[in-house]
N, CA, C, O and CB atoms as a CASP TS submission, in Angstrom:
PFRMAT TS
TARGET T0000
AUTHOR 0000-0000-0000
METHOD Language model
MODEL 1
PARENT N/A
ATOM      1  N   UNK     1     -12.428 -17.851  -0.548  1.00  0.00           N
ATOM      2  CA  UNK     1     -13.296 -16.688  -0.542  1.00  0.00           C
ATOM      3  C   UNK     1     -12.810 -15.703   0.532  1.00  0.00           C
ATOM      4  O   UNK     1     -12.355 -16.049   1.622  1.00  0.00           O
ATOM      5  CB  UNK     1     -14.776 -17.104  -0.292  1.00  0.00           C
ATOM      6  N   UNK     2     -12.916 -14.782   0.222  1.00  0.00           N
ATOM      7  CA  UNK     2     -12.529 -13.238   1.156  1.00  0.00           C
ATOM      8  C   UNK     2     -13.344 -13.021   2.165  1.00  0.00           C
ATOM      9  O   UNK     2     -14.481 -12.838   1.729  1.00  0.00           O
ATOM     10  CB  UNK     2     -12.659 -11.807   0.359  1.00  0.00           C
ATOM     11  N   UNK     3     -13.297 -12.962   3.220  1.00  0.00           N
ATOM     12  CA  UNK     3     -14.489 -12.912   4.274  1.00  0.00           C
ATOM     13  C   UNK     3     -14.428 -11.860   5.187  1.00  0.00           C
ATOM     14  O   UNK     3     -15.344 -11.399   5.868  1.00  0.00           O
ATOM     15  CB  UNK     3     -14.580 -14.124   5.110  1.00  0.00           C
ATOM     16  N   UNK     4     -12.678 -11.363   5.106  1.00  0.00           N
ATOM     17  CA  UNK     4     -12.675 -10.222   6.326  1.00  0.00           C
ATOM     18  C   UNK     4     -11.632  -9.101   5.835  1.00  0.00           C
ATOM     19  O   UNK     4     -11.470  -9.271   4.627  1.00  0.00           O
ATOM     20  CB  UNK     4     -12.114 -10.921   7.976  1.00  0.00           C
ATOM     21  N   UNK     5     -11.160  -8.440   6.120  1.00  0.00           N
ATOM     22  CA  UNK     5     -10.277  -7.311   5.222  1.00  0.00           C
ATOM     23  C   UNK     5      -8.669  -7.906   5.160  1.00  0.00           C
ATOM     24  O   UNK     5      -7.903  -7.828   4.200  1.00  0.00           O
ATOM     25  CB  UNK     5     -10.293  -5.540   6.110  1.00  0.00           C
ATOM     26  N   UNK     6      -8.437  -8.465   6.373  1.00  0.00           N
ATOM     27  CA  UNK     6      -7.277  -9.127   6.296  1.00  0.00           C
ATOM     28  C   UNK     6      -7.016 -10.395   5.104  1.00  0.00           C
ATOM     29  O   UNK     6      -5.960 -10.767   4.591  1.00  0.00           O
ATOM     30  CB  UNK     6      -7.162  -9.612   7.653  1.00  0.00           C
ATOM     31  N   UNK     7      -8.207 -10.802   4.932  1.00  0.00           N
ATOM     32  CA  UNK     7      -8.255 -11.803   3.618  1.00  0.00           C
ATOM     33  C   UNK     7      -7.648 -11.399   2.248  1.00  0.00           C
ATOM     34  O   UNK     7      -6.903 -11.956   1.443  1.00  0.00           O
ATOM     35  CB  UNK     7      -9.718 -12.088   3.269  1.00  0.00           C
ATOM     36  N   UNK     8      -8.295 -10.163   2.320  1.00  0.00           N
ATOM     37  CA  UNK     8      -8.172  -8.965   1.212  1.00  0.00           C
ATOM     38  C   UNK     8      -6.973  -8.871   0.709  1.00  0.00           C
ATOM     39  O   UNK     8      -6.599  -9.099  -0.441  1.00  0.00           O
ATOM     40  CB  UNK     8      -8.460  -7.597   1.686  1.00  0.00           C
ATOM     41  N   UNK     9      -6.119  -8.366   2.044  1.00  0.00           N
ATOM     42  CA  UNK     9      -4.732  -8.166   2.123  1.00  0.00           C
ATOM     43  C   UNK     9      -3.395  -9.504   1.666  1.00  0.00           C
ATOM     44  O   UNK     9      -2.317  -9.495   1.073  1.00  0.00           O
ATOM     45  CB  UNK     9      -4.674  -7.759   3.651  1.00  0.00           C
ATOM     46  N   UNK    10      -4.323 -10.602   2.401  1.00  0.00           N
ATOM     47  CA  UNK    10      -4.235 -11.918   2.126  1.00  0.00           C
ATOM     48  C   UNK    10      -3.302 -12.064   0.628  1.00  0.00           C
ATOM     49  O   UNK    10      -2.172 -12.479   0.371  1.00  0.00           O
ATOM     50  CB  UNK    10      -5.815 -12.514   2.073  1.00  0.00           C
ATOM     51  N   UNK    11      -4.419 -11.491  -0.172  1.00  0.00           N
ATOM     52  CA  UNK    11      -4.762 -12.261  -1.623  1.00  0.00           C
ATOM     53  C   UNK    11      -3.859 -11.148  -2.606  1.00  0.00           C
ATOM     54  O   UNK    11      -3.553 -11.462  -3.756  1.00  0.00           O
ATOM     55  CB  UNK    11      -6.827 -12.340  -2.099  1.00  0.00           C
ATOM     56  N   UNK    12      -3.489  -9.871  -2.034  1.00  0.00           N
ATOM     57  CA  UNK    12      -2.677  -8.912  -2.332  1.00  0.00           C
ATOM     58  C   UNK    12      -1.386  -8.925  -2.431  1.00  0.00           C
ATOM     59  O   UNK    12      -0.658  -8.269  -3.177  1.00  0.00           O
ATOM     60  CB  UNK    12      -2.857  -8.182  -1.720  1.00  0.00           C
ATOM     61  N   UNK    13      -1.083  -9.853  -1.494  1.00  0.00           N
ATOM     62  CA  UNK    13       0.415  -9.898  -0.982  1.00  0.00           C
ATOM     63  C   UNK    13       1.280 -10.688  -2.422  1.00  0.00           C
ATOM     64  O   UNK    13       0.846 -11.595  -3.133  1.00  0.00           O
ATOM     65  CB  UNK    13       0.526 -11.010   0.754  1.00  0.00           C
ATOM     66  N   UNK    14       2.791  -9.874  -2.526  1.00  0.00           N
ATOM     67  CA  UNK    14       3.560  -9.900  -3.836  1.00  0.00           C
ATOM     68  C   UNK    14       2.933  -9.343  -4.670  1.00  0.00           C
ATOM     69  O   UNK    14       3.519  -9.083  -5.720  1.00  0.00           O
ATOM     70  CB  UNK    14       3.898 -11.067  -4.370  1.00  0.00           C
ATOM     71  N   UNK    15       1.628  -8.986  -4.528  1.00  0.00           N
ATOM     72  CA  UNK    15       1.182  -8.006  -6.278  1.00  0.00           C
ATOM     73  C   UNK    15       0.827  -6.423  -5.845  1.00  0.00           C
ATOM     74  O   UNK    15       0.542  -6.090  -4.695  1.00  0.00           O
ATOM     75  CB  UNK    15      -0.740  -8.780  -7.296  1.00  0.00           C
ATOM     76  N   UNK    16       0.888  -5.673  -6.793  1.00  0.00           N
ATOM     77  CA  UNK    16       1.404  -4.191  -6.881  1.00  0.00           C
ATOM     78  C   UNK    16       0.065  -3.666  -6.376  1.00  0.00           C
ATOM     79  O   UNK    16      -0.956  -4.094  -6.914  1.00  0.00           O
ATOM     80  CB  UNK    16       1.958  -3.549  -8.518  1.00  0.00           C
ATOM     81  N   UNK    17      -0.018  -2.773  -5.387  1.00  0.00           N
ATOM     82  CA  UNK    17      -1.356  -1.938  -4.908  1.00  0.00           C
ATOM     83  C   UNK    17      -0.986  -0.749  -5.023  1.00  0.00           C
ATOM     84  O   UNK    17       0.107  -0.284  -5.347  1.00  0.00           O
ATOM     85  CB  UNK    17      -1.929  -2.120  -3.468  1.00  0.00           C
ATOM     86  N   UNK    18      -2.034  -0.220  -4.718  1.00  0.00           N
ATOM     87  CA  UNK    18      -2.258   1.692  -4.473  1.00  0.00           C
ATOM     88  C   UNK    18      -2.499   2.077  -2.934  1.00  0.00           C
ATOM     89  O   UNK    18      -3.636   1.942  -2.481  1.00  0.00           O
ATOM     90  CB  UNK    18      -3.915   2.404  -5.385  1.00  0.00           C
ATOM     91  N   UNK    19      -1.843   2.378  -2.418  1.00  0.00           N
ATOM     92  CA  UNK    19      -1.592   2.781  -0.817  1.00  0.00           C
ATOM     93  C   UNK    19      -2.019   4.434  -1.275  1.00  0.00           C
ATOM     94  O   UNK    19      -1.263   5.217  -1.851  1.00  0.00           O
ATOM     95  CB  UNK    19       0.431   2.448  -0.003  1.00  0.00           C
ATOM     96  N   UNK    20      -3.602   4.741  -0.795  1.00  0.00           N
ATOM     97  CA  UNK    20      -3.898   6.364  -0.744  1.00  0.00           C
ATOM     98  C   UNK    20      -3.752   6.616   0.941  1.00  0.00           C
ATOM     99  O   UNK    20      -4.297   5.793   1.677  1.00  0.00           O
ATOM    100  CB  UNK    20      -5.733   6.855  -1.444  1.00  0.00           C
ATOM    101  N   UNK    21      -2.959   7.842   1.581  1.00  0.00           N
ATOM    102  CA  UNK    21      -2.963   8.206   2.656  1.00  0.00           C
ATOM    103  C   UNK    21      -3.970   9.465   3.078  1.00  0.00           C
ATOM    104  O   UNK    21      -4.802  10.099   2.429  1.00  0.00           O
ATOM    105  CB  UNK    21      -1.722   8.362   2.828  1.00  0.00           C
ATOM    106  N   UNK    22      -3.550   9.532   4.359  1.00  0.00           N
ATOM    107  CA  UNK    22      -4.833  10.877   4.841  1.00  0.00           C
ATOM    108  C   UNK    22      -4.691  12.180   3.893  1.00  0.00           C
ATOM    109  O   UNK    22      -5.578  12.875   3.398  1.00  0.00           O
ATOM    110  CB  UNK    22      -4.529  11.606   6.712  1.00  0.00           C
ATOM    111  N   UNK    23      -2.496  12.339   3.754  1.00  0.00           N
ATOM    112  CA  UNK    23      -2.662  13.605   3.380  1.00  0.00           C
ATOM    113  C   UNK    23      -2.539  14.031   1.789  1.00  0.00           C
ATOM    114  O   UNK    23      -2.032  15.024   1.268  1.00  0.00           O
ATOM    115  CB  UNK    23      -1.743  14.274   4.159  1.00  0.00           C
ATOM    116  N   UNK    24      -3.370  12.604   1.090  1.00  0.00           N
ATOM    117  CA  UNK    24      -3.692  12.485  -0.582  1.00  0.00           C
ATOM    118  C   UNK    24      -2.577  12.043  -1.047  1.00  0.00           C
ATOM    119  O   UNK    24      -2.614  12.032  -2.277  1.00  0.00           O
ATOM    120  CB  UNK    24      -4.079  13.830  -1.441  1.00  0.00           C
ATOM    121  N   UNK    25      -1.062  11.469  -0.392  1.00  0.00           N
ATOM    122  CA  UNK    25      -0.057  10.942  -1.411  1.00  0.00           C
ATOM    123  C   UNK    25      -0.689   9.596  -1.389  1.00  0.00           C
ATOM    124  O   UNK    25      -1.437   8.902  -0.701  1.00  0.00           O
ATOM    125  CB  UNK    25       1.661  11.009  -1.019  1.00  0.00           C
ATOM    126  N   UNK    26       0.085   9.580  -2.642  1.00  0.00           N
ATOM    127  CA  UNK    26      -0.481   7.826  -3.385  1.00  0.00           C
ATOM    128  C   UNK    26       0.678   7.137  -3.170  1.00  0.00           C
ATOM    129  O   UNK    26       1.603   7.541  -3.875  1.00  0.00           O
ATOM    130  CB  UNK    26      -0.910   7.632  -5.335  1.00  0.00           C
ATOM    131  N   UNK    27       0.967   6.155  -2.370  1.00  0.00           N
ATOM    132  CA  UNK    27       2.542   4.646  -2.956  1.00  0.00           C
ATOM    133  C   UNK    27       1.998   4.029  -3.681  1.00  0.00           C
ATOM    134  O   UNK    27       0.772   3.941  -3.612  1.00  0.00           O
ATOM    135  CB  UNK    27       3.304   3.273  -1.852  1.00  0.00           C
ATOM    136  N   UNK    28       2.764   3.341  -4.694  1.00  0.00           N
ATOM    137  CA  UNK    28       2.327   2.118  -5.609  1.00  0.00           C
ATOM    138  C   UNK    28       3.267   1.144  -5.486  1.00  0.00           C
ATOM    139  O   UNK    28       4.386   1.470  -5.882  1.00  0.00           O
ATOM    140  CB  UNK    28       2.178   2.420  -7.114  1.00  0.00           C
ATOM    141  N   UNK    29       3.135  -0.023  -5.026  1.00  0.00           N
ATOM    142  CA  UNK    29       4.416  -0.877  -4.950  1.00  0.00           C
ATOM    143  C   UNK    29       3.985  -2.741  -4.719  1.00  0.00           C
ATOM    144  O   UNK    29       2.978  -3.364  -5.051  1.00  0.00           O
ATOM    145  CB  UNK    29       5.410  -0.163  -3.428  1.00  0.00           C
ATOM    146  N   UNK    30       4.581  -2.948  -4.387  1.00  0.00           N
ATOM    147  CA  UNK    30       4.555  -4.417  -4.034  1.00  0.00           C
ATOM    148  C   UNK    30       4.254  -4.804  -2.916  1.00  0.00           C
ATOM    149  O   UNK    30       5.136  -4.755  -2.059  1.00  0.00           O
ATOM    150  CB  UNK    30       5.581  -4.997  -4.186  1.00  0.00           C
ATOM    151  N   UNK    31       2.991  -5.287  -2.571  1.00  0.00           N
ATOM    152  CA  UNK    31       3.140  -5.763  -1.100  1.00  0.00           C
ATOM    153  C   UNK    31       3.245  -6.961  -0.343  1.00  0.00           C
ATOM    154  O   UNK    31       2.618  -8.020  -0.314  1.00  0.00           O
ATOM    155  CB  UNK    31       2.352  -5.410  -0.599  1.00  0.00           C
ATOM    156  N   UNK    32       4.530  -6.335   0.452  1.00  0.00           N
ATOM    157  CA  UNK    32       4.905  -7.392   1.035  1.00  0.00           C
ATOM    158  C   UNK    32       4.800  -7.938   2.144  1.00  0.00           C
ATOM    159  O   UNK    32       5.012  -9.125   2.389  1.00  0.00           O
ATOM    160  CB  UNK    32       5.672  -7.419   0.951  1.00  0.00           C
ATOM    161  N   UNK    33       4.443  -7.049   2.931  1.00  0.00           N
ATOM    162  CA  UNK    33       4.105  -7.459   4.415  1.00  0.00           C
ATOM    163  C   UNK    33       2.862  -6.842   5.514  1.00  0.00           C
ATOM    164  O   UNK    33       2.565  -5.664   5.320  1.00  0.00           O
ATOM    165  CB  UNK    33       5.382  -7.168   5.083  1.00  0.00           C
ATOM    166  N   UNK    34       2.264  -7.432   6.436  1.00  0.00           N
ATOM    167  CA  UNK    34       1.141  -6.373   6.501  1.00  0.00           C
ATOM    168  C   UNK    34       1.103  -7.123   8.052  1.00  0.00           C
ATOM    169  O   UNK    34       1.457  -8.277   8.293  1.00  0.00           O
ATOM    170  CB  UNK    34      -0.462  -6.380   5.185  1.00  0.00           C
ATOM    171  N   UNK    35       0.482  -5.954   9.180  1.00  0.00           N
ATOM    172  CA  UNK    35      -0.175  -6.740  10.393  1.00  0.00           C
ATOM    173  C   UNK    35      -1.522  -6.171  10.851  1.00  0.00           C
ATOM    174  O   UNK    35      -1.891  -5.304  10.060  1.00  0.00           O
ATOM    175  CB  UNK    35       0.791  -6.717  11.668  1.00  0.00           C
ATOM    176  N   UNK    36      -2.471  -6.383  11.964  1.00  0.00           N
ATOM    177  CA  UNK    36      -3.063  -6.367  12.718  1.00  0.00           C
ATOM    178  C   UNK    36      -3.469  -4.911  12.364  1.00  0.00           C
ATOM    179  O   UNK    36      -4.515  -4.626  11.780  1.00  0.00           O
ATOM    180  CB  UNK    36      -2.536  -6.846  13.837  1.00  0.00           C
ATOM    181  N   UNK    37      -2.689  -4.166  12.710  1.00  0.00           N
ATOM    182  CA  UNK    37      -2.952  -2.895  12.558  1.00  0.00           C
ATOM    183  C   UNK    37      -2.649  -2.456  11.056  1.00  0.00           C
ATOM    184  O   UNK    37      -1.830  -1.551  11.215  1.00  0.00           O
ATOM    185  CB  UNK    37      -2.191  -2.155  13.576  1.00  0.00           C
ATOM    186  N   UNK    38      -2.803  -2.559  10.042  1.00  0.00           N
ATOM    187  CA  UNK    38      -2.262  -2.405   8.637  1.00  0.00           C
ATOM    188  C   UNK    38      -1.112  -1.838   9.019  1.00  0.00           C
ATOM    189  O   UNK    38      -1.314  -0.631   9.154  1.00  0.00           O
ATOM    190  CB  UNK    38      -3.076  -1.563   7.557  1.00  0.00           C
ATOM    191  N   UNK    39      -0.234  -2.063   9.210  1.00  0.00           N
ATOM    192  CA  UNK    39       1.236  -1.692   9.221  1.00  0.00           C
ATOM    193  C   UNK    39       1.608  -1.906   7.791  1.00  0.00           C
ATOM    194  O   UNK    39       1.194  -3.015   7.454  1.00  0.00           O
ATOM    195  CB  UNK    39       2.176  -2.593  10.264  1.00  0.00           C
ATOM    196  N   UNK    40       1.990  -1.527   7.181  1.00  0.00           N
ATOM    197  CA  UNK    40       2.150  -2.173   5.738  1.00  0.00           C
ATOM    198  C   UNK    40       3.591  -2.063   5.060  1.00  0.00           C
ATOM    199  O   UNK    40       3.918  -0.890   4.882  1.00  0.00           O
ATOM    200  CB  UNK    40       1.114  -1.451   4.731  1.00  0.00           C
ATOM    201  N   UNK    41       4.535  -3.012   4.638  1.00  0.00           N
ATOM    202  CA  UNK    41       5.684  -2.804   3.746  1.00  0.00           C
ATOM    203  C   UNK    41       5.182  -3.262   2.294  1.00  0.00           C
ATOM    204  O   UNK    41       4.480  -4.134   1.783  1.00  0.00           O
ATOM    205  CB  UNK    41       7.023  -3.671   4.271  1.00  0.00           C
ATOM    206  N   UNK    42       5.811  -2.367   2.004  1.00  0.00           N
ATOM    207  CA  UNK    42       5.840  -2.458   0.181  1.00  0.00           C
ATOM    208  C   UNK    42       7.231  -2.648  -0.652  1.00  0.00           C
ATOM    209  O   UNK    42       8.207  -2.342   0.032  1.00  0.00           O
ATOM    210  CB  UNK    42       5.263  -0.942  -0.474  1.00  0.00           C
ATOM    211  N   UNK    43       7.449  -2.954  -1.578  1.00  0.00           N
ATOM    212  CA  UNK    43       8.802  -3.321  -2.135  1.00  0.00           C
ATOM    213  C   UNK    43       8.707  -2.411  -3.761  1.00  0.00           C
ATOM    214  O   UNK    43       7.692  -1.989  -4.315  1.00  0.00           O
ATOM    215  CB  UNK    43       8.979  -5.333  -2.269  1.00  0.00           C
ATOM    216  N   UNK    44       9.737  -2.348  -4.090  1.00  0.00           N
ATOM    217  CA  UNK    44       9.790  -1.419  -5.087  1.00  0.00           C
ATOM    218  C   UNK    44       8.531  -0.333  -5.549  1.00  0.00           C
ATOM    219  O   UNK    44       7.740  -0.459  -6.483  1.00  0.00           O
ATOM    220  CB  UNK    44      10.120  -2.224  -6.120  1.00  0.00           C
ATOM    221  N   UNK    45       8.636   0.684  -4.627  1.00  0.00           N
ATOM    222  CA  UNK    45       7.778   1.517  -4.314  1.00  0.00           C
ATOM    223  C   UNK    45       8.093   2.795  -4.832  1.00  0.00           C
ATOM    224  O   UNK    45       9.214   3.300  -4.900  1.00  0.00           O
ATOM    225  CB  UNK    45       7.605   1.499  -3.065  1.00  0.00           C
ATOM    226  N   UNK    46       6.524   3.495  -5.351  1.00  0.00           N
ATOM    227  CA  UNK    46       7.291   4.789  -5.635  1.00  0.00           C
ATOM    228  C   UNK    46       5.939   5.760  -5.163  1.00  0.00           C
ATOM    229  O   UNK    46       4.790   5.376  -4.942  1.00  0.00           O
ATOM    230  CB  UNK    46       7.941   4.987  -7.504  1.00  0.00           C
ATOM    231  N   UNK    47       6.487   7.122  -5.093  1.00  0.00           N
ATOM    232  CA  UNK    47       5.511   8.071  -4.106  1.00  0.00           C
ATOM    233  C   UNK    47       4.746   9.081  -5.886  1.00  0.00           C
ATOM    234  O   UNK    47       5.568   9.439  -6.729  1.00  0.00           O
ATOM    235  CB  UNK    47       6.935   9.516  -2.432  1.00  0.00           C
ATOM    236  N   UNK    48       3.248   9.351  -6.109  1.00  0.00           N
ATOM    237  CA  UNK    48       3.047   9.765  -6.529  1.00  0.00           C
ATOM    238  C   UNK    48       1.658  10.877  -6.108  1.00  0.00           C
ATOM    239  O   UNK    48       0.620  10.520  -5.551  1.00  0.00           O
ATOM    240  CB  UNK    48       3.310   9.010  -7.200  1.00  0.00           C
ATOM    241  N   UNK    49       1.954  12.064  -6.489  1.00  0.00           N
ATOM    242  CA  UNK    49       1.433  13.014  -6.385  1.00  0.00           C
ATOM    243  C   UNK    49       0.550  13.650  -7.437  1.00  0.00           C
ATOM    244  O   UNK    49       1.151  13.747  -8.507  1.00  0.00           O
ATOM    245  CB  UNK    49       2.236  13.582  -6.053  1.00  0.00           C
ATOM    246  N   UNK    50      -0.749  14.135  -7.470  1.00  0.00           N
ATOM    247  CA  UNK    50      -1.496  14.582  -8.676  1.00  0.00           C
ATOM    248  C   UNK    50      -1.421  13.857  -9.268  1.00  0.00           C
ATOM    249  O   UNK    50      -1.659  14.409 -10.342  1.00  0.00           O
ATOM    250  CB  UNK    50      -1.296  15.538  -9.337  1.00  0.00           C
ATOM    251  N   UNK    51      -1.195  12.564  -9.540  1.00  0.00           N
ATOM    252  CA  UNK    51      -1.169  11.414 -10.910  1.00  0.00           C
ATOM    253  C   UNK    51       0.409  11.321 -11.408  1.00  0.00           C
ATOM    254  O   UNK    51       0.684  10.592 -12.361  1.00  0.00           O
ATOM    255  CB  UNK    51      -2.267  12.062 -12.476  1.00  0.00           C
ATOM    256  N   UNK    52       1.299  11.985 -10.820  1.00  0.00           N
ATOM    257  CA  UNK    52       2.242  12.030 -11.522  1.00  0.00           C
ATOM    258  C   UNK    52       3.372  11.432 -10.390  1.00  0.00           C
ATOM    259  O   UNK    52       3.245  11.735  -9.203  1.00  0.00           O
ATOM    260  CB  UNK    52       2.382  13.465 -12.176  1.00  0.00           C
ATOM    261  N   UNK    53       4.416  10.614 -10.823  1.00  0.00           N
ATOM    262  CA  UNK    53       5.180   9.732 -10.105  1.00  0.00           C
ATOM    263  C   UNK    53       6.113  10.751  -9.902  1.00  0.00           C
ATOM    264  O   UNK    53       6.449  11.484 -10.832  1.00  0.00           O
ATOM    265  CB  UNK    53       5.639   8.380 -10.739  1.00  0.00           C
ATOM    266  N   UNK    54       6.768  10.917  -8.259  1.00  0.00           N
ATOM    267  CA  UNK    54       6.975  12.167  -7.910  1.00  0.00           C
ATOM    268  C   UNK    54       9.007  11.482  -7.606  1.00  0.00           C
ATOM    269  O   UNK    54      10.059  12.037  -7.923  1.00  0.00           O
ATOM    270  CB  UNK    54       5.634  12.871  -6.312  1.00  0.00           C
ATOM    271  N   UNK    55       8.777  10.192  -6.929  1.00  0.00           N
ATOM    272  CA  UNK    55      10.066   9.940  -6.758  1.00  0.00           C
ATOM    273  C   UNK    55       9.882   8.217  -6.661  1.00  0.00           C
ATOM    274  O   UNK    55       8.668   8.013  -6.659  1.00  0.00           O
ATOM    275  CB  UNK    55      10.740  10.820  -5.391  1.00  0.00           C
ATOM    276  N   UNK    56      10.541   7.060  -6.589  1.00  0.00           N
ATOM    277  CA  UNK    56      11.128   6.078  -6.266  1.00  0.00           C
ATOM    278  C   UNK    56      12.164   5.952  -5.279  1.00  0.00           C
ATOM    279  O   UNK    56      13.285   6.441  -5.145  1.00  0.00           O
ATOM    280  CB  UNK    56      11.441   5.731  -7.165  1.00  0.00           C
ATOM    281  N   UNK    57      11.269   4.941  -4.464  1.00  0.00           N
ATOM    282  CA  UNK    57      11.835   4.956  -3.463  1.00  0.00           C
ATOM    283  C   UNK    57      12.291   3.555  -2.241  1.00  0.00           C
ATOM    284  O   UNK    57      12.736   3.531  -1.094  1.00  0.00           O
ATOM    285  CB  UNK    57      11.082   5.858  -3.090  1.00  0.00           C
ATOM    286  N   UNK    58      11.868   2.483  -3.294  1.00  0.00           N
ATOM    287  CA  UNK    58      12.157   0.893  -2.897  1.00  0.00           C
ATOM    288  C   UNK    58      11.126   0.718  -2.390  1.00  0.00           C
ATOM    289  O   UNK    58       9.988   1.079  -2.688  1.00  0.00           O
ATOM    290  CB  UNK    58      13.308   0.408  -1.961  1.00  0.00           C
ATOM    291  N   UNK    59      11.867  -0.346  -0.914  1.00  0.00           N
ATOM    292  CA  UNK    59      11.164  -0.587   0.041  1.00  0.00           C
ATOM    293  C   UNK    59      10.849   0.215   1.006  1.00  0.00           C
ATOM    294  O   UNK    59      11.817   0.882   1.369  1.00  0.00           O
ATOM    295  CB  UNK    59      11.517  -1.376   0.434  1.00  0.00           C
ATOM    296  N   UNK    60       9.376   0.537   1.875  1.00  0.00           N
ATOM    297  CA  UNK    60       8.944   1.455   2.344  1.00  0.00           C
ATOM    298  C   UNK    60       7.989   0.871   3.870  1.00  0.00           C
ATOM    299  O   UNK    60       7.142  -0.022   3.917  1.00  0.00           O
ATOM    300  CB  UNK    60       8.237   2.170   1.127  1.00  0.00           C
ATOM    301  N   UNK    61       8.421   1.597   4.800  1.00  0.00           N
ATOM    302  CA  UNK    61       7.016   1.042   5.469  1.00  0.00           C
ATOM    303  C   UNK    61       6.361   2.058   5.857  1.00  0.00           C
ATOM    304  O   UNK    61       6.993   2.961   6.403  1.00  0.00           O
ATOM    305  CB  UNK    61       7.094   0.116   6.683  1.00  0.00           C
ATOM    306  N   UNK    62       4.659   2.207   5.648  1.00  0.00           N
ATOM    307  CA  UNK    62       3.903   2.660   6.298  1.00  0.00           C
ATOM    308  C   UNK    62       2.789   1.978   7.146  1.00  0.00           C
ATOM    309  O   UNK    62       2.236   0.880   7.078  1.00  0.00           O
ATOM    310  CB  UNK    62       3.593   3.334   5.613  1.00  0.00           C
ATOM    311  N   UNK    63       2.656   3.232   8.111  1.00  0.00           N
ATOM    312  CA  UNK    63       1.889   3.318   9.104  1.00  0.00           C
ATOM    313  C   UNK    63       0.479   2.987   9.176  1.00  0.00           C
ATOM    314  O   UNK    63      -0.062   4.092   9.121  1.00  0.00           O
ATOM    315  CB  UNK    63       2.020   4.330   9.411  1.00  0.00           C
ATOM    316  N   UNK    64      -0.178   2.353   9.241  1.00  0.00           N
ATOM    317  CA  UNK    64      -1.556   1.668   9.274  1.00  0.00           C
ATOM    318  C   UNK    64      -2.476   3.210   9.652  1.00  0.00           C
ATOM    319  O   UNK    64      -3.429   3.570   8.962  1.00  0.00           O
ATOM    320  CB  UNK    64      -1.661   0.160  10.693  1.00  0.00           C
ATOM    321  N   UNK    65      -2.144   3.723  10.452  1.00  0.00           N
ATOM    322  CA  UNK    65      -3.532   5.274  10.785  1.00  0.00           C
ATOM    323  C   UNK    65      -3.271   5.996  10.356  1.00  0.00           C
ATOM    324  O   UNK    65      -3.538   7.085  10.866  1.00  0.00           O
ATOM    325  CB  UNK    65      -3.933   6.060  12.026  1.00  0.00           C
ATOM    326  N   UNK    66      -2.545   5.941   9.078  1.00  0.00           N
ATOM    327  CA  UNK    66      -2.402   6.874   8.041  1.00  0.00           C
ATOM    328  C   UNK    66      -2.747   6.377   6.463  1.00  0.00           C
ATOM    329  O   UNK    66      -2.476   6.988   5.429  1.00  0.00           O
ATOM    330  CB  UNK    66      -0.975   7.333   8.158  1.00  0.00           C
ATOM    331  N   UNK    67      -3.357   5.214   6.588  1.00  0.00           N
ATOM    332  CA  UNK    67      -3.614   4.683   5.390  1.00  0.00           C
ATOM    333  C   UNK    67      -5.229   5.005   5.369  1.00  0.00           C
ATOM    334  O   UNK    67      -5.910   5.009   6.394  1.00  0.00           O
ATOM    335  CB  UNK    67      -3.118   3.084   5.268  1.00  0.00           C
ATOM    336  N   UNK    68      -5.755   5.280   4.017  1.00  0.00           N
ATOM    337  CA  UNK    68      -7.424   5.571   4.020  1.00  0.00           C
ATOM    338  C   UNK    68      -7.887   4.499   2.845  1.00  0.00           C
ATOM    339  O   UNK    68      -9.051   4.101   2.809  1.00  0.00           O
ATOM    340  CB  UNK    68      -7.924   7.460   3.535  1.00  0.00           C
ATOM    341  N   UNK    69      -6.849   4.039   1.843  1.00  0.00           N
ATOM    342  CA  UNK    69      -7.274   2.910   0.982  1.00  0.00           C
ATOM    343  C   UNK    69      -5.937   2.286   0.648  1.00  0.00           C
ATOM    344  O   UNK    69      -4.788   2.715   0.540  1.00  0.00           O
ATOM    345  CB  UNK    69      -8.146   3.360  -0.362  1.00  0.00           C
ATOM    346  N   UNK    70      -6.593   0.978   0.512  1.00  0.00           N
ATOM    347  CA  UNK    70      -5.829   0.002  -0.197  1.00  0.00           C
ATOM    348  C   UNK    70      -6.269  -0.556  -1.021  1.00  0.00           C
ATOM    349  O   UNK    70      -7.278  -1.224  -0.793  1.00  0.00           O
ATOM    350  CB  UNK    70      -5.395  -0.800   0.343  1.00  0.00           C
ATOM    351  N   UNK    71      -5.585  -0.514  -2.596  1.00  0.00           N
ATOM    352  CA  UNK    71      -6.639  -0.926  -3.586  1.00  0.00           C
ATOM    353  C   UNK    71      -5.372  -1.611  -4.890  1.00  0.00           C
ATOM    354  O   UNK    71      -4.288  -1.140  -5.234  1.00  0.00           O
ATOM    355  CB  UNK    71      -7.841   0.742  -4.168  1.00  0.00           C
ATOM    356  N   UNK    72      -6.030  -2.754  -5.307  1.00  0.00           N
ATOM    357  CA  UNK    72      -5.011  -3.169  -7.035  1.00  0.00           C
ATOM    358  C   UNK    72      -4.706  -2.115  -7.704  1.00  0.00           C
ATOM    359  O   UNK    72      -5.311  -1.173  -8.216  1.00  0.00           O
ATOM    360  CB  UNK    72      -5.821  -4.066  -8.355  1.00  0.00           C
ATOM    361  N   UNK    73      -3.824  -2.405  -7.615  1.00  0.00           N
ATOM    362  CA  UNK    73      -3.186  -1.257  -9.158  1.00  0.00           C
ATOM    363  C   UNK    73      -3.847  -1.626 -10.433  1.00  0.00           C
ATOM    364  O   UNK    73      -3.569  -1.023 -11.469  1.00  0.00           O
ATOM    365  CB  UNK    73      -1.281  -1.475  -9.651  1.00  0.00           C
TER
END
């Protein structure tokens, strides 16, 4: 059972999420790695804008105080 947000992340890891940031870009990718501070790497990742997939771009890491959701694809 999920009990704390890191659990969340837990149960995420290797399957494809939606990384929304402060300034509205969307990643969609694989996640692979995560810490303390949501630091987050993703693996075959791609950057989409307005709904529309803007570029591909692998593996990626973002910044945890720039993330506003993390959610299943």
């Amino acid at each position: 059972m999920e009990n704390r947000p890191l659990d969340m992340l837990n149960a995420a890891r290797d399957k494809r999420v939606v990384v929304e940031l402060k300034n509205n870009k969307q990643f969609i990718g694989k996640l692979k790695a995560f810490d303390i501070h949501i630091n987050i790497v993703l693996e075959d990742a791609e950057e989409r804008e307005a709904g529309k997939i803007t570029r591909k771009l692998g593996s990626v890491f973002i910044r945890g105080d720039t993330i506003t959701i993390i959610s299943p694809e």
